[in-house]
C-alpha positions as YAML, in Angstrom:
chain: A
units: angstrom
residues:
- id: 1
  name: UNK
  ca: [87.30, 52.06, -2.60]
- id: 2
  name: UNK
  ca: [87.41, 48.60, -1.29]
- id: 3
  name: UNK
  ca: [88.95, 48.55, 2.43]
- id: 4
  name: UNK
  ca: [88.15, 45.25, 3.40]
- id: 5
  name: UNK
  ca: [90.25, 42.89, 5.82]
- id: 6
  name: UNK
  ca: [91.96, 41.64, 2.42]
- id: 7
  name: UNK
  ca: [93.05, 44.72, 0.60]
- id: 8
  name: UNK
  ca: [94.87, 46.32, 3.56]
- id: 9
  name: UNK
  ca: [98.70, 46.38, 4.17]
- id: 10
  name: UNK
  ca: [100.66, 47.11, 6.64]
- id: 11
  name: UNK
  ca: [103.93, 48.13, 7.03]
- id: 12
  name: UNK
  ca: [106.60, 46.19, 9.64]
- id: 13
  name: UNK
  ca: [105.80, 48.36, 12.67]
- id: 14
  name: UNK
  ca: [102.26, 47.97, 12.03]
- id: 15
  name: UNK
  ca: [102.23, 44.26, 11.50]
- id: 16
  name: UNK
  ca: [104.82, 43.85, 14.53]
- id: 17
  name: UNK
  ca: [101.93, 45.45, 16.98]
- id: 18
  name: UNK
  ca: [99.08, 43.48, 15.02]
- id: 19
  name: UNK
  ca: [100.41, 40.14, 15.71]
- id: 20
  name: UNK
  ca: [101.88, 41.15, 19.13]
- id: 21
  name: UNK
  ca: [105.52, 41.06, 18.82]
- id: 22
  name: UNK
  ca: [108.48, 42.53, 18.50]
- id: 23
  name: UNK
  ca: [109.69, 44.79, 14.94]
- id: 24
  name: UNK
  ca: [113.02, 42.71, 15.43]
- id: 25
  name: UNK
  ca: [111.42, 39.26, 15.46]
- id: 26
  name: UNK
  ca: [109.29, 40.08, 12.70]
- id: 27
  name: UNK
  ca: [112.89, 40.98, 10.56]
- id: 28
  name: UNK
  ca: [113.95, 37.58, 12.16]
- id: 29
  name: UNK
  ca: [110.50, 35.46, 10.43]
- id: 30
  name: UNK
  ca: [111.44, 37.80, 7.37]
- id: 31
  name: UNK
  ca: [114.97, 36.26, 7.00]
- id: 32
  name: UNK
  ca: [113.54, 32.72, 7.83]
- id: 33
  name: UNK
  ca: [110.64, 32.97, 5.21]
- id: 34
  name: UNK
  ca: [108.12, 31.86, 8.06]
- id: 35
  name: UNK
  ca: [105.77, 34.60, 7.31]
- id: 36
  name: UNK
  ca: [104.52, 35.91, 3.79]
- id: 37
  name: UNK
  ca: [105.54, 39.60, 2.39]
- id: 38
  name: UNK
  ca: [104.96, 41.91, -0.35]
- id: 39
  name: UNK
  ca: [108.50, 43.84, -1.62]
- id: 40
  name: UNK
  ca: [107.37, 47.11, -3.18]
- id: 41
  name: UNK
  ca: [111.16, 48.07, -3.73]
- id: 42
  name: UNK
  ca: [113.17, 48.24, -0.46]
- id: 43
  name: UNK
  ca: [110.03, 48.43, 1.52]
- id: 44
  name: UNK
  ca: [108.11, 45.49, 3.03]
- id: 45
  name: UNK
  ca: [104.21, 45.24, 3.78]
- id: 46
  name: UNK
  ca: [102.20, 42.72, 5.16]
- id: 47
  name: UNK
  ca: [98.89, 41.91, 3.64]
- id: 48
  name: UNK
  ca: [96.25, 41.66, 6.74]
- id: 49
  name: UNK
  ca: [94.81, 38.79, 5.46]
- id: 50
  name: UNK
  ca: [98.45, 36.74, 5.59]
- id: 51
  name: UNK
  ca: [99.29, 37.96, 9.46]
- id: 52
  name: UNK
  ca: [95.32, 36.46, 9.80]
- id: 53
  name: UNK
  ca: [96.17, 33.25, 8.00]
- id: 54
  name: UNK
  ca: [99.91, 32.87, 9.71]
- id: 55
  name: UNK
  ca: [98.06, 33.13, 13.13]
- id: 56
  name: UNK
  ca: [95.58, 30.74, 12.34]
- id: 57
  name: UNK
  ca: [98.31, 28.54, 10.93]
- id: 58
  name: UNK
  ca: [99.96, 28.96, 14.26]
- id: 59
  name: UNK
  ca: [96.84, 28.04, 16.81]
- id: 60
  name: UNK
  ca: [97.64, 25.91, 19.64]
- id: 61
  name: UNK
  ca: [94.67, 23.99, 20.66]
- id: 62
  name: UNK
  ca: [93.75, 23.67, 24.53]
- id: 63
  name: UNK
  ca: [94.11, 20.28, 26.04]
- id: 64
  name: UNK
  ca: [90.73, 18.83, 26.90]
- id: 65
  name: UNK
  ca: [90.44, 18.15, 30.74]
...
C-alpha cells in the first residue's frame, strides 16, 4: 500500500487544521473554486499534495532589508 504525501486525502476538517484555518473558510475557497477538490458523491476530500501545492502557490516572500 502506497501512503505517500500524494495518495492521501483528507476530508474538510482535516484539511481545515492542515492548512491552518477555519472549516468555514475552507467551504468559502470551495464556493470560490480557489482551492482544488475531489467530489466522491456529496462528500469532499482534499488531496495532500493540492493543500501542498495551494500553499506554495500562496507564499509571500520576505522583503530583503
Amino acid at each position: 500500500m502506497d501512503t505517500g504525501n500524494d495518495s492521501r486525502k483528507l476530508d474538510l476538517t482535516q484539511a481545515a487544521l492542515f492548512l491552518g484555518v477555519s472549516p468555514h473558510t475552507l467551504r468559502a475557497w470551495l464556493r470560490e473554486r480557489r482551492i482544488a477538490f475531489h467530489r466522491c458523491g456529496r462528500r469532499i476530500v482534499f488531496a495532500v499534495s493540492d493543500l501542498e501545492q495551494f500553499l506554495a502557490d500562496h507564499r509571500v516572500e520576505a522583503r530583503p532589508r
